[in-house]
Backbone and ligand atoms as CSV (ligand in chain L), in Angstrom:
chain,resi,resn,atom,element,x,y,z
A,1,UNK,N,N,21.929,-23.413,43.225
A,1,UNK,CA,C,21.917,-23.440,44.688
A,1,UNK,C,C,22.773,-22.305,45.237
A,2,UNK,N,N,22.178,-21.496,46.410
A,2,UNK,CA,C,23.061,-20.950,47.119
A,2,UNK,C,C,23.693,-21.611,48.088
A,3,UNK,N,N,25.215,-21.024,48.526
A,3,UNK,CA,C,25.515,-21.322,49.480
A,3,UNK,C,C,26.283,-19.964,49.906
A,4,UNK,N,N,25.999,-19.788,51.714
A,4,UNK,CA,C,25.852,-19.076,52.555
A,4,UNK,C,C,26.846,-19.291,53.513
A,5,UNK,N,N,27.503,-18.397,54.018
A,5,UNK,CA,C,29.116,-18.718,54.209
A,5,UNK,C,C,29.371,-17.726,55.055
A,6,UNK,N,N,29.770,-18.453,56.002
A,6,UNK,CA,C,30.182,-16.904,57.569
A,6,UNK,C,C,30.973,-17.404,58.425
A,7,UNK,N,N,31.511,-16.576,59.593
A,7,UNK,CA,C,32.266,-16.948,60.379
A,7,UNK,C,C,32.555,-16.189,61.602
A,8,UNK,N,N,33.231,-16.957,63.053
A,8,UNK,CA,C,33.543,-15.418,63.670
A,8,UNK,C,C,35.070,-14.542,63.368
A,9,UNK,N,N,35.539,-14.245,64.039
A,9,UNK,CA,C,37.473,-13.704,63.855
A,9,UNK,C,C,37.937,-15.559,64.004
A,10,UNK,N,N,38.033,-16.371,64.674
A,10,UNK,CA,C,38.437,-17.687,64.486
A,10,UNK,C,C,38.286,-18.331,63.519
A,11,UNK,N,N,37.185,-18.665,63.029
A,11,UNK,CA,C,37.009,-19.293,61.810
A,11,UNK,C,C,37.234,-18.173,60.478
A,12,UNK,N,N,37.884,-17.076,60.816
A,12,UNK,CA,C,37.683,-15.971,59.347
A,12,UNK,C,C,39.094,-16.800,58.131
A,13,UNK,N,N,40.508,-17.406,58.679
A,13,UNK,CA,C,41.201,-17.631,58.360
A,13,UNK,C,C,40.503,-18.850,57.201
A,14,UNK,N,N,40.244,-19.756,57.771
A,14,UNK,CA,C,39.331,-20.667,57.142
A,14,UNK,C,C,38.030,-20.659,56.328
A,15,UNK,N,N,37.676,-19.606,56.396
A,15,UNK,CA,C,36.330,-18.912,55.443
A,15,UNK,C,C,37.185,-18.817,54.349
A,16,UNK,N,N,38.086,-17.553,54.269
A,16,UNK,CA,C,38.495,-17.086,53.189
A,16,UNK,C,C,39.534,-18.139,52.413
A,17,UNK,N,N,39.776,-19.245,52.979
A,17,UNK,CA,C,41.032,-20.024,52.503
A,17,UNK,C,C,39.572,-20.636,51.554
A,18,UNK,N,N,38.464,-21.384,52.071
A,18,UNK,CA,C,37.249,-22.516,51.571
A,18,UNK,C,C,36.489,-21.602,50.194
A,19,UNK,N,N,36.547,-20.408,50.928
A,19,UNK,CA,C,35.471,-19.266,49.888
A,19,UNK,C,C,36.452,-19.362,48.335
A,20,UNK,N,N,37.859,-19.102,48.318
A,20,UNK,CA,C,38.346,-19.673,46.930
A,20,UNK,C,C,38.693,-20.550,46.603
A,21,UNK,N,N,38.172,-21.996,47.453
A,21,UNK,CA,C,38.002,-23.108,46.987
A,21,UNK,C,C,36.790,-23.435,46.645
A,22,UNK,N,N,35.538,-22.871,47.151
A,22,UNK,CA,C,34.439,-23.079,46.790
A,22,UNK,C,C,34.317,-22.554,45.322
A,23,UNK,N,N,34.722,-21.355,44.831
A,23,UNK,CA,C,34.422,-20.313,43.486
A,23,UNK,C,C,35.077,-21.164,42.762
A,24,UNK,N,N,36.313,-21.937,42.859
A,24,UNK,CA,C,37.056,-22.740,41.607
A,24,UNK,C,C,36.536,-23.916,41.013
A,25,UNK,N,N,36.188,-24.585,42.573
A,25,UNK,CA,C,35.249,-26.045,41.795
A,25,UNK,C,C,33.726,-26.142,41.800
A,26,UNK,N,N,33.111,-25.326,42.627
A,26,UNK,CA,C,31.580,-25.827,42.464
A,26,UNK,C,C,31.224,-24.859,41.852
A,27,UNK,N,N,29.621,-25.412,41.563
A,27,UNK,CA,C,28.530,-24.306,40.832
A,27,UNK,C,C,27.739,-23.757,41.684
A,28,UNK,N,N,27.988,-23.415,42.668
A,28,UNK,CA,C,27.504,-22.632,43.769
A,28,UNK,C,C,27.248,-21.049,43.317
A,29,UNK,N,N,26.194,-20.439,44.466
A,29,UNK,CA,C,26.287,-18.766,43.833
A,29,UNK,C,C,26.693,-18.926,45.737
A,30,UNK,N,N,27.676,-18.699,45.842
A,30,UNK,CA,C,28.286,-18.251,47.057
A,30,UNK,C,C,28.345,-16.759,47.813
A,31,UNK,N,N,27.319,-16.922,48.740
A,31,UNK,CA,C,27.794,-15.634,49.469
A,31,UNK,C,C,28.008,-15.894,50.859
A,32,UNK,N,N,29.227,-14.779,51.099
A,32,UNK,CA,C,29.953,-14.415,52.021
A,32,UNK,C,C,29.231,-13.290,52.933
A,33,UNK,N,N,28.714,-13.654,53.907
A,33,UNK,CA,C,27.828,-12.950,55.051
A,33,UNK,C,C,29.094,-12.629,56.197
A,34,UNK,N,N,29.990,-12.683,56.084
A,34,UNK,CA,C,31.090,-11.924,56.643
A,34,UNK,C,C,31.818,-13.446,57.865
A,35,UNK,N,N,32.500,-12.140,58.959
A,35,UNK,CA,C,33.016,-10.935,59.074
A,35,UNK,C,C,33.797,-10.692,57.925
A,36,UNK,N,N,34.179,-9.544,57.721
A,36,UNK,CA,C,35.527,-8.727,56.928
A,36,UNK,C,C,36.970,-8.914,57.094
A,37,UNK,N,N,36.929,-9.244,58.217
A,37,UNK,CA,C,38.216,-9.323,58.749
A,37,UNK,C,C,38.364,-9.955,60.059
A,38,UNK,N,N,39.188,-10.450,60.849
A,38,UNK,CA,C,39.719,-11.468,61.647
A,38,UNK,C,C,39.785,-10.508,63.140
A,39,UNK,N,N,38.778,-9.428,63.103
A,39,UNK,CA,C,38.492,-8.607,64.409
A,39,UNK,C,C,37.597,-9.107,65.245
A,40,UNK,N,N,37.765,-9.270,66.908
A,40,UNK,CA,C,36.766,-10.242,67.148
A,40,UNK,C,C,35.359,-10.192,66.756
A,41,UNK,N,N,34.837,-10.815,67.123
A,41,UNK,CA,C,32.845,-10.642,66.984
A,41,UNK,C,C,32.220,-12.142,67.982
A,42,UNK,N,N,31.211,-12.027,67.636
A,42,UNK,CA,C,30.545,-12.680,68.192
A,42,UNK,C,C,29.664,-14.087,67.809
A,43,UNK,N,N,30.116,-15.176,67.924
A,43,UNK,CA,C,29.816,-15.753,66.707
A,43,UNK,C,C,28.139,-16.324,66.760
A,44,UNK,N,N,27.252,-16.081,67.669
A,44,UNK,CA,C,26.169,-16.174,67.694
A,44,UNK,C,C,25.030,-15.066,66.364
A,45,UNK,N,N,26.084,-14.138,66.298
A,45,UNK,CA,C,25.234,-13.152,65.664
A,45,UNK,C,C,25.254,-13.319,64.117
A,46,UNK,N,N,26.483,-14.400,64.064
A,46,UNK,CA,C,26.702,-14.837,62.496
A,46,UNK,C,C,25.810,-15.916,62.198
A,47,UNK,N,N,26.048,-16.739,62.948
A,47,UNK,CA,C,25.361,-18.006,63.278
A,47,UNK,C,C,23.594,-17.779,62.489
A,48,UNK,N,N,23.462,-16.561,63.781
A,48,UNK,CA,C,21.454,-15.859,63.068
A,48,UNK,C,C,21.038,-14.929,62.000
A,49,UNK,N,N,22.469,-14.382,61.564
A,49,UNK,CA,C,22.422,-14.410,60.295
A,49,UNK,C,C,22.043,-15.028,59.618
A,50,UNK,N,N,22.906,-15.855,59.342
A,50,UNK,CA,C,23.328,-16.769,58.359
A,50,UNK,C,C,22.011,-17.710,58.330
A,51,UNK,N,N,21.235,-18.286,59.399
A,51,UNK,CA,C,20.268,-18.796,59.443
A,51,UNK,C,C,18.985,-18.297,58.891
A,52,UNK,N,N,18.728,-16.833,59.060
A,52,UNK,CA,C,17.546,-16.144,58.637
A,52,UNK,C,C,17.389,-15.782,57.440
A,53,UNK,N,N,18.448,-15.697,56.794
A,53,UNK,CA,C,18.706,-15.685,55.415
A,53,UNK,C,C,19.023,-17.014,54.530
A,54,UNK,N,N,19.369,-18.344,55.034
A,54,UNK,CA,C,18.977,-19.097,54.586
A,54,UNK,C,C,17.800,-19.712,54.329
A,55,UNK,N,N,17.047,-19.530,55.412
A,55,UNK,CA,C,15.521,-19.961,55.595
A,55,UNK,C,C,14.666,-19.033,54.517
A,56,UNK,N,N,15.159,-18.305,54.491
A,56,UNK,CA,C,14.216,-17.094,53.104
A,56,UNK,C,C,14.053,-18.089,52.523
A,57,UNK,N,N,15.554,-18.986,51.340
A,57,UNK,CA,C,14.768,-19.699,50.039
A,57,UNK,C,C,15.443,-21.069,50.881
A,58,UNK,N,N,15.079,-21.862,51.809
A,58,UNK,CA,C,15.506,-22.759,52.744
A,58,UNK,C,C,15.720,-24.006,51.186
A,59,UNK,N,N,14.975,-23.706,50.472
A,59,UNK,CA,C,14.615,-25.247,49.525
A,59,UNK,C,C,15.928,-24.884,48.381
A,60,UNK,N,N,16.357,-23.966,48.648
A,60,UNK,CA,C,17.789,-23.507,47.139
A,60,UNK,C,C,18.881,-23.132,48.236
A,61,UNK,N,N,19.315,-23.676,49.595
A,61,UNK,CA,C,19.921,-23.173,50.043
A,61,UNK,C,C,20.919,-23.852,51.131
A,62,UNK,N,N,22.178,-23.826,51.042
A,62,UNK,CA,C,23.111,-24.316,51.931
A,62,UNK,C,C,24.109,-23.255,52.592
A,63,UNK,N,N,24.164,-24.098,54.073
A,63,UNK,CA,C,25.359,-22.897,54.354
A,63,UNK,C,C,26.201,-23.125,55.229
A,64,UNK,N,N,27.436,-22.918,55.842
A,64,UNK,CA,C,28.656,-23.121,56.046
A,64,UNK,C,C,28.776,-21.998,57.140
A,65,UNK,N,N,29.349,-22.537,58.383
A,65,UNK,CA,C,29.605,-21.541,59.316
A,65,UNK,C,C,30.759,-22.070,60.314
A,66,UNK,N,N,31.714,-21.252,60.235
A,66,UNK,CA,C,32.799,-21.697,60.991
A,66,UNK,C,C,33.313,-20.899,61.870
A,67,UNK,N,N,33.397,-21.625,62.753
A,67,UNK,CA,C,34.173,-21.077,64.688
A,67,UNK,C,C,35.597,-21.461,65.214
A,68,UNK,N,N,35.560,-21.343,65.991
A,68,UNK,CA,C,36.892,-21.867,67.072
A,68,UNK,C,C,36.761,-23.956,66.835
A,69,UNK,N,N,35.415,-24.122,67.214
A,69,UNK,CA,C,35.607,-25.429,67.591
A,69,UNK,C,C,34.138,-25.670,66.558
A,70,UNK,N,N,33.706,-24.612,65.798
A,70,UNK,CA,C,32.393,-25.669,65.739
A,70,UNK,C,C,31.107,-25.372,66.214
A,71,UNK,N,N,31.132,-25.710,67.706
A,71,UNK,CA,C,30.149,-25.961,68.653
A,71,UNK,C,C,29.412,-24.699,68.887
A,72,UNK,N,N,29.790,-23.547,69.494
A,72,UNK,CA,C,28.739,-22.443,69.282
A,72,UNK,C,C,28.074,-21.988,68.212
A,73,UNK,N,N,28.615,-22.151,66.480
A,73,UNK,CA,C,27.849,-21.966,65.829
A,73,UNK,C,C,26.613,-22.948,65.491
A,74,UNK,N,N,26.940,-24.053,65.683
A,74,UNK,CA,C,26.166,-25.279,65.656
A,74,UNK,C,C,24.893,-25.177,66.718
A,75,UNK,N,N,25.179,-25.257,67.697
A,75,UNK,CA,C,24.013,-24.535,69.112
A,75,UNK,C,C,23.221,-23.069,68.452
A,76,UNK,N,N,23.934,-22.324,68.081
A,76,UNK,CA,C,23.156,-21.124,67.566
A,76,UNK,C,C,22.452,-21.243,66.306
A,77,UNK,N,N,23.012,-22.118,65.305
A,77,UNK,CA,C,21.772,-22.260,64.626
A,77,UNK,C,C,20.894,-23.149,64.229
A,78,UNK,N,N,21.300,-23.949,65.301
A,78,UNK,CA,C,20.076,-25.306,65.667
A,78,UNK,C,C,18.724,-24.358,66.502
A,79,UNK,N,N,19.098,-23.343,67.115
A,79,UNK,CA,C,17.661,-22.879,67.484
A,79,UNK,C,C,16.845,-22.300,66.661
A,80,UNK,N,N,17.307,-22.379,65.314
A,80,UNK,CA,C,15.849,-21.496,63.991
A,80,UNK,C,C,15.370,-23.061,63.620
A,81,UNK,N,N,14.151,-22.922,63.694
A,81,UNK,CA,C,13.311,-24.374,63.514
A,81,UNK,C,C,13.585,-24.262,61.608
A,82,UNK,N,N,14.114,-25.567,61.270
A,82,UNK,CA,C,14.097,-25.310,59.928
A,82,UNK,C,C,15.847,-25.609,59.380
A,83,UNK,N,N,16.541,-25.434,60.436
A,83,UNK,CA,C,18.017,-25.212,59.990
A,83,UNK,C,C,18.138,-26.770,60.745
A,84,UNK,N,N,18.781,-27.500,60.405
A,84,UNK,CA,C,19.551,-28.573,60.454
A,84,UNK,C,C,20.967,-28.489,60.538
A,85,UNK,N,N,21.980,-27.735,61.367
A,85,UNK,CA,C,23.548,-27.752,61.405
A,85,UNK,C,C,24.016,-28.884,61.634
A,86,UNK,N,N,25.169,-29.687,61.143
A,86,UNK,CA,C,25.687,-30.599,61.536
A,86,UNK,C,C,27.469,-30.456,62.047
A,87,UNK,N,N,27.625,-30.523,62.817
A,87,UNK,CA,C,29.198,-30.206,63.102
A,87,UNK,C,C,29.620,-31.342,62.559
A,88,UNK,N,N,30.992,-31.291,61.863
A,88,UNK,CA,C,31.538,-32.691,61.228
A,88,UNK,C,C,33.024,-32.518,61.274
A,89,UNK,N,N,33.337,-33.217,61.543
A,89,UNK,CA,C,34.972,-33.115,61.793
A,89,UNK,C,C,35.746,-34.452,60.695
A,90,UNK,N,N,35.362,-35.068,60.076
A,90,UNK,CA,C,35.558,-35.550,58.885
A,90,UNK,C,C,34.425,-36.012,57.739
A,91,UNK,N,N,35.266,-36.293,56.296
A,91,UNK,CA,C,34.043,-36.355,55.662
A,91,UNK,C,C,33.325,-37.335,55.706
A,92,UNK,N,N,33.578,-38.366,55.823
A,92,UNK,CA,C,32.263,-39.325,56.653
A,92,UNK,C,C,31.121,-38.767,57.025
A,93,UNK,N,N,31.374,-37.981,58.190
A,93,UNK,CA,C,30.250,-37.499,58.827
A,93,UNK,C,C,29.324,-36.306,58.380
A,94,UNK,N,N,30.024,-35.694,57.496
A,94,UNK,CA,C,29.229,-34.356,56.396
A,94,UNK,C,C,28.377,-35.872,55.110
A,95,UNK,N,N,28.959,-36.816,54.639
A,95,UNK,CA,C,28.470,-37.327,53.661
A,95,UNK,C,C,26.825,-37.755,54.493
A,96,UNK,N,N,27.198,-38.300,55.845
A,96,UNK,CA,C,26.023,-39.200,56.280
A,96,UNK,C,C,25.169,-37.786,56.781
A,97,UNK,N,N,25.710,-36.482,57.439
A,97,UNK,CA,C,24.730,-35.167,57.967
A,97,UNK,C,C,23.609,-34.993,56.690
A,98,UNK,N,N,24.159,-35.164,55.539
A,98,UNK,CA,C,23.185,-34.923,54.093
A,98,UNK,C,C,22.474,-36.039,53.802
A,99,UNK,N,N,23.150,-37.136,53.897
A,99,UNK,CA,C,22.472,-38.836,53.484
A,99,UNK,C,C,20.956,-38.521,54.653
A,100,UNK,N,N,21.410,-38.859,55.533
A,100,UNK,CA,C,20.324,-39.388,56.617
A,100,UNK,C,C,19.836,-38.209,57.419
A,101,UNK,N,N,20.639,-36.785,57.733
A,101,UNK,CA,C,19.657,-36.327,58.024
A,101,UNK,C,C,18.881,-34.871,57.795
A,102,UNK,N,N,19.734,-34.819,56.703
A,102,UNK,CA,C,19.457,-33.488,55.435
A,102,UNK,C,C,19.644,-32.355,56.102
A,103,UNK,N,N,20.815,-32.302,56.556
A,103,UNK,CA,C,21.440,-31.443,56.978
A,103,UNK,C,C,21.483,-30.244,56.084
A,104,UNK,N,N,21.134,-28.960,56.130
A,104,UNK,CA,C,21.435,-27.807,55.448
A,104,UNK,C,C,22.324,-26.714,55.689
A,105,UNK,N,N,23.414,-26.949,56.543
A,105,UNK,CA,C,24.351,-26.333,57.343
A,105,UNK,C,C,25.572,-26.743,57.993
A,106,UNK,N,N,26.764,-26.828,57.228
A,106,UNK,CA,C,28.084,-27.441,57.826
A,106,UNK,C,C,28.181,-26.703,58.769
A,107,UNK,N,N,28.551,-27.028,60.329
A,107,UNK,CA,C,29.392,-25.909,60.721
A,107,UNK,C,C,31.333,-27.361,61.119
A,108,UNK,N,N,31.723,-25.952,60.775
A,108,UNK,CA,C,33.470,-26.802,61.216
A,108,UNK,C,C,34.087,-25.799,62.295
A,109,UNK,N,N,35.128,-26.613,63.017
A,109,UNK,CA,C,35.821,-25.892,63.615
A,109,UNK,C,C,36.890,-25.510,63.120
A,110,UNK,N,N,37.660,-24.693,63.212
A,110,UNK,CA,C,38.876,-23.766,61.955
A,110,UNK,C,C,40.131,-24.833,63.247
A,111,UNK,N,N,39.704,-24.591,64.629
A,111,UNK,CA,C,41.001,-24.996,65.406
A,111,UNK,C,C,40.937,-26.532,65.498
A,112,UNK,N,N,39.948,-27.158,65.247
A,112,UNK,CA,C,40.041,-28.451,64.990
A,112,UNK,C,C,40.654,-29.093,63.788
A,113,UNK,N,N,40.119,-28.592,62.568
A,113,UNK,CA,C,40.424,-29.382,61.620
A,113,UNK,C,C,41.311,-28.409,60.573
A,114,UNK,N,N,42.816,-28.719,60.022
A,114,UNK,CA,C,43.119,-28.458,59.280
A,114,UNK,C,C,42.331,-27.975,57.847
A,115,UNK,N,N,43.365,-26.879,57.187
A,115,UNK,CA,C,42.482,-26.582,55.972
A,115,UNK,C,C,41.893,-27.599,54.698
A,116,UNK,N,N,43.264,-28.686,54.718
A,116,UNK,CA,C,42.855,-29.480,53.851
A,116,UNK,C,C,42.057,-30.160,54.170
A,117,UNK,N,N,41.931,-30.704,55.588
A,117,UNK,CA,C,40.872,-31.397,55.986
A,117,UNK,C,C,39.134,-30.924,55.712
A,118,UNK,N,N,39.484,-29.518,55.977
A,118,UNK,CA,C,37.995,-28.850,55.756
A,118,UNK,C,C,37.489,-28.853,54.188
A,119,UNK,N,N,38.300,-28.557,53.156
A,119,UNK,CA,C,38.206,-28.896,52.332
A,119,UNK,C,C,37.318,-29.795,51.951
A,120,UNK,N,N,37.885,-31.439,52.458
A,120,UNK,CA,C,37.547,-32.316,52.365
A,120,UNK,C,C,36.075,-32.822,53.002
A,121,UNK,N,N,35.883,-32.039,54.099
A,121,UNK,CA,C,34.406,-32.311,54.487
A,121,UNK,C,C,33.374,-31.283,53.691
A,122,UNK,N,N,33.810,-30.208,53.727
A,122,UNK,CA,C,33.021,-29.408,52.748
A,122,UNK,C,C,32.569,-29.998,50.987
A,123,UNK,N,N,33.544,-30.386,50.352
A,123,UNK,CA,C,33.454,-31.202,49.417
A,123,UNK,C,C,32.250,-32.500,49.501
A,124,UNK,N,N,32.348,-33.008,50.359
A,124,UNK,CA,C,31.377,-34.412,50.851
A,124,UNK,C,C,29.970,-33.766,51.250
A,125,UNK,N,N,30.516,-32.976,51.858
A,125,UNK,CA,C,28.959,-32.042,52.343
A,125,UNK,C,C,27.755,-31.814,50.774
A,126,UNK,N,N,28.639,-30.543,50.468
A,126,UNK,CA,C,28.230,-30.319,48.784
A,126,UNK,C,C,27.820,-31.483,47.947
A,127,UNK,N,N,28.641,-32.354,48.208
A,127,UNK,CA,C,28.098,-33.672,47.160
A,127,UNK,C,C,27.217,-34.749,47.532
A,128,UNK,N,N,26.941,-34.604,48.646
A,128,UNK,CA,C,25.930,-35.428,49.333
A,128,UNK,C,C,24.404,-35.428,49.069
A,129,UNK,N,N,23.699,-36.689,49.068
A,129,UNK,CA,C,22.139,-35.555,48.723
A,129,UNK,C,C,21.526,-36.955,49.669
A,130,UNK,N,N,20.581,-35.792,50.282
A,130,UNK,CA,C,19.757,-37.064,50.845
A,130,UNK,C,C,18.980,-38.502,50.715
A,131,UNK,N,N,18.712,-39.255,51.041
A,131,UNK,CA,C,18.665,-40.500,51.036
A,131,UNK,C,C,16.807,-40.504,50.865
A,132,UNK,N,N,16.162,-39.731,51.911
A,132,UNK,CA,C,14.648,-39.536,51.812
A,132,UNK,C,C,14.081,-40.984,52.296
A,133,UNK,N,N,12.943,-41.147,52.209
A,133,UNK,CA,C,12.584,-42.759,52.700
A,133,UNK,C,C,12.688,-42.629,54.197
A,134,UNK,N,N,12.799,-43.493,54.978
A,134,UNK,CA,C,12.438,-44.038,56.109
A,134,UNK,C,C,13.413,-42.541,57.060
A,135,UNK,N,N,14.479,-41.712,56.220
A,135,UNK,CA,C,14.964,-40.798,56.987
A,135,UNK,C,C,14.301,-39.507,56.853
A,136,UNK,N,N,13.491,-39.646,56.244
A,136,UNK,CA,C,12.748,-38.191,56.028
A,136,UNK,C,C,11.816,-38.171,57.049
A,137,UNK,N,N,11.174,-39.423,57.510
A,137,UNK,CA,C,10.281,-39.835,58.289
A,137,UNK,C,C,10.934,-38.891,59.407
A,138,UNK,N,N,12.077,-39.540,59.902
A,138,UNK,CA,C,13.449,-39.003,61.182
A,138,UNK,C,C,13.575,-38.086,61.687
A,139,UNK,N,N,13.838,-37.379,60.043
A,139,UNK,CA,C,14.336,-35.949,60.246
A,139,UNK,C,C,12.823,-35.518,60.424
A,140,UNK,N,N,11.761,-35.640,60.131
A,140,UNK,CA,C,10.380,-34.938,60.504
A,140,UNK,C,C,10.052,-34.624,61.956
A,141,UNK,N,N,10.900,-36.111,62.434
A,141,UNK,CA,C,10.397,-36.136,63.631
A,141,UNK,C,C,11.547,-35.283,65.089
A,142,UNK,N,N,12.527,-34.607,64.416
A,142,UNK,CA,C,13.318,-33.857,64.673
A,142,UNK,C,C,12.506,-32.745,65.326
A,143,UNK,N,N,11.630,-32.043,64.479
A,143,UNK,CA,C,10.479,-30.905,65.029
A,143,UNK,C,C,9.407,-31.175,65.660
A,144,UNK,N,N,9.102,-32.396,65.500
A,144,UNK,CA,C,7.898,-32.860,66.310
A,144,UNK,C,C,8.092,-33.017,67.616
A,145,UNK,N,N,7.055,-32.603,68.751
A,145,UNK,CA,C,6.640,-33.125,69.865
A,145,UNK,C,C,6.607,-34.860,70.300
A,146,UNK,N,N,7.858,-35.708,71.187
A,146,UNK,CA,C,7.407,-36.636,71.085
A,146,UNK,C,C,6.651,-36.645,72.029
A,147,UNK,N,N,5.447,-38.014,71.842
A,147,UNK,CA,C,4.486,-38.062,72.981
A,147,UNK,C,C,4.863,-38.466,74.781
L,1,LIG,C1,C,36.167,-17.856,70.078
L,1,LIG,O1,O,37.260,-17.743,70.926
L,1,LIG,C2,C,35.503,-19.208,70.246
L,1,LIG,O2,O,34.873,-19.283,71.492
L,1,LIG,C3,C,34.525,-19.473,69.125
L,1,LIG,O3,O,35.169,-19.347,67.917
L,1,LIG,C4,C,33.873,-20.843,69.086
L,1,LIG,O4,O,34.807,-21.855,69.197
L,1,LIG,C5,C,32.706,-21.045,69.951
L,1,LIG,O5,O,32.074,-22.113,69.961
């Protein structure tokens, strides 16, 4: 599995702290779609990155995007049909984003949640696998037109 990993200057502190926690314990092929450094940017443009290049191999692919709070990367890449972001602010809620609604995209906030904390949802995220059954139905109906 890949996993796909970005951020803006806010979340860069927290990329690079997760990115050598990710290389030590998982079997991930991890890449780092930037920024470089903690200069501002824009975090929409990471966000569609990070999305368009996941969607290439969408079925081998997870990815991680972190902001100020979260919330703009989450909005930015909920608009590529196909990406599922879940903002999660503990691991509870990364275990159930994968259980129920096959989430393919953490985003965290760096100013919300401590590092260890992120850790900890990222971890739950990664280890989570969907449930399928009556939530696949759900999540289908996520893209669908309701009547
Ligand atoms: C940057 O200041 C901040 O707006 C951004 O990181 C994020 O929180 C947006 O949702």
């Amino acid at each position: 599995m890949k996993l796909l990993v970005a951020s803006d200057h806010a979340g860069y502190p927290l990329k690079e702290a997760l990115l050598q926690e990710i290389g030590s314990q998982h079997a991930y092929q991890v890449e780092d779609l930037g920024p470089p450094n903690a200069q501002p940017v824009d975090y929409p443009d990471y966000a569609h990155a990070l999305s368009v290049r996941l969607l290439q191999d969408a079925e081998n692919s997870l990815g991680v995007l972190i902001c100020g709070t979260g919330i703009g990367m989450s909005m930015a890449a909920n608009r590529h049909h196909g990406v599922r972001a879940a903002l999660c602010t503990d691991p509870y809620m990364a275990t159930m984003a994968r259980m129920h609604n096959n989430a393919n995209v953490l985003c965290l906030g760096a100013r919300i949640v401590g590092q260890g904390l992120a850790q900890a949802i990222l971890a739950a995220f990664l280890e989570g696998r969907f449930d399928g059954g009556r939530h696949a139905t759900r999540v289908a109906k996520i893209d669908n037109k309701q009547p």
